[in-house]
Residue, then its C-alpha position, 0 to 999 in steps of 0.5 A: x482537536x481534530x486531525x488525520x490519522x491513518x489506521x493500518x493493517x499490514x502484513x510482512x510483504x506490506x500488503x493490508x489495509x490502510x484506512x483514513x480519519x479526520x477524528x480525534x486521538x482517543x476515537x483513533x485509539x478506539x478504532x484500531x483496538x476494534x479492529x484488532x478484537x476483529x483481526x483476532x478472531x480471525x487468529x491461526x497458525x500452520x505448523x507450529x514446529x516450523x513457524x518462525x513465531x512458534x515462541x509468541x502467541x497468536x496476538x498481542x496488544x499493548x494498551x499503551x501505544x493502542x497497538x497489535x499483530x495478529x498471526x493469521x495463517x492462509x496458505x503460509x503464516x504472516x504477522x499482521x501488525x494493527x498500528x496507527x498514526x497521525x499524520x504530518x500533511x500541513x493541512x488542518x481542514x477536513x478533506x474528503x479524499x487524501x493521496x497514498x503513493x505505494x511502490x508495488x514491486x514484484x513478488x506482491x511485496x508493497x512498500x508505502x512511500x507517503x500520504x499526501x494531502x493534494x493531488x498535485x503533490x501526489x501526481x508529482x511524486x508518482x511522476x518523480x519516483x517513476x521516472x527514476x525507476x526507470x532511469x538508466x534502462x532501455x525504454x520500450x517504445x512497443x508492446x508484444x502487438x506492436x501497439x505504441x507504449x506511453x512512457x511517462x504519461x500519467x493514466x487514471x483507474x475509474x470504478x463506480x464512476x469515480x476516480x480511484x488510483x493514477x498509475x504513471x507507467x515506464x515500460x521496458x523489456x526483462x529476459x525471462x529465459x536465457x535458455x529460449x532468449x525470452x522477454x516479457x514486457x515489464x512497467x514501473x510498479x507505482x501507484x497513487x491511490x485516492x482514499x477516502x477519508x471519513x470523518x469522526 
């Protein structure tokens, strides 16, 4: 029987990939471990003295849950953890888009809230989880040029003709520099992507 099933490819600071399936569990199974097989070509690692996984090996898989990790070393060493998991979305037809709401905070660090079958569940979340962010902070009402900011209104991203995330930003100032009295211009960190679903 089929369902929805997510594919990810995560690192420590929950930066990766994350793909969508209406398939089966043992196609899913299939998949992930493909992707490992390819993930571990890619394996490597720094200077292993000063590596926190200088004690495990560069990959490992267990056959049971069909999961891994791979040590991947570009610039600095990370463990890519390949997972998957089927989804709870109490919708059983096939869809082709489903909605991912992350949190992507400061210091490229992301942090996956949920998946949500219809877009209006997803755009209310983004709304929700952005509002609160920003409670209890002073609101920008301008930019730096003097340009009007809309705080709470919801704007969407198009590439190749289609619409690919909604972002629902609050603006507010951050001190940057108590030396200089400096200030930059700084937004919630939400956003729901559309990702397209493929079926197996």
């Amino acid at each position: 029987m089929k369902d929805y099933y997510e594919i990810s490819n995560i690192d420590e600071l929950g930066n990766g990939t994350r793909e969508y399936f209406y398939a089966n569990e043992v196609t899913i199974r299939k998949l992930t471990y493909d992707l490992y097989k390819r993930e571990k070509k890619k394996a490597s690692a720094g200077d292993r003295d000063g590596d926190m996984y200088q004690n495990e090996p560069l990959f490992s898989w267990d056959k049971s849950t069909s999961t891994g990790y791979v040590i991947q070393h570009c610039g600095f060493t990370m463990k890519n953890v390949i997972e998957w998991r089927k989804l709870d979305l109490g919708h059983k037809r096939y869809k082709k888009s489903l909605y991912v709401l992350d949190d992507v905070g400061h210091f490229m660090v992301v942090c996956h809230i949920n998946v949500f079958a219809s877009l209006k569940d997803g755009l209310k979340a983004l709304r929700d989880h952005s509002s609160k962010a920003a409670k209890n902070v002073e609101l920008a009402k301008e930019d730096e040029d003097g340009y009007k900011l809309r705080n709470g209104q919801v704007r969407h991203v198009i590439k190749d003709n289609r619409v690919t995330e909604y972002l629902c930003p609050y603006h507010f100032w951050v001190k940057t520099s108590y030396e200089y009295d400096e200030w930059d211009l700084k937004a919630t960190g939400f956003i729901l992507h559309v990702k397209k679903v493929k079926y197996l």
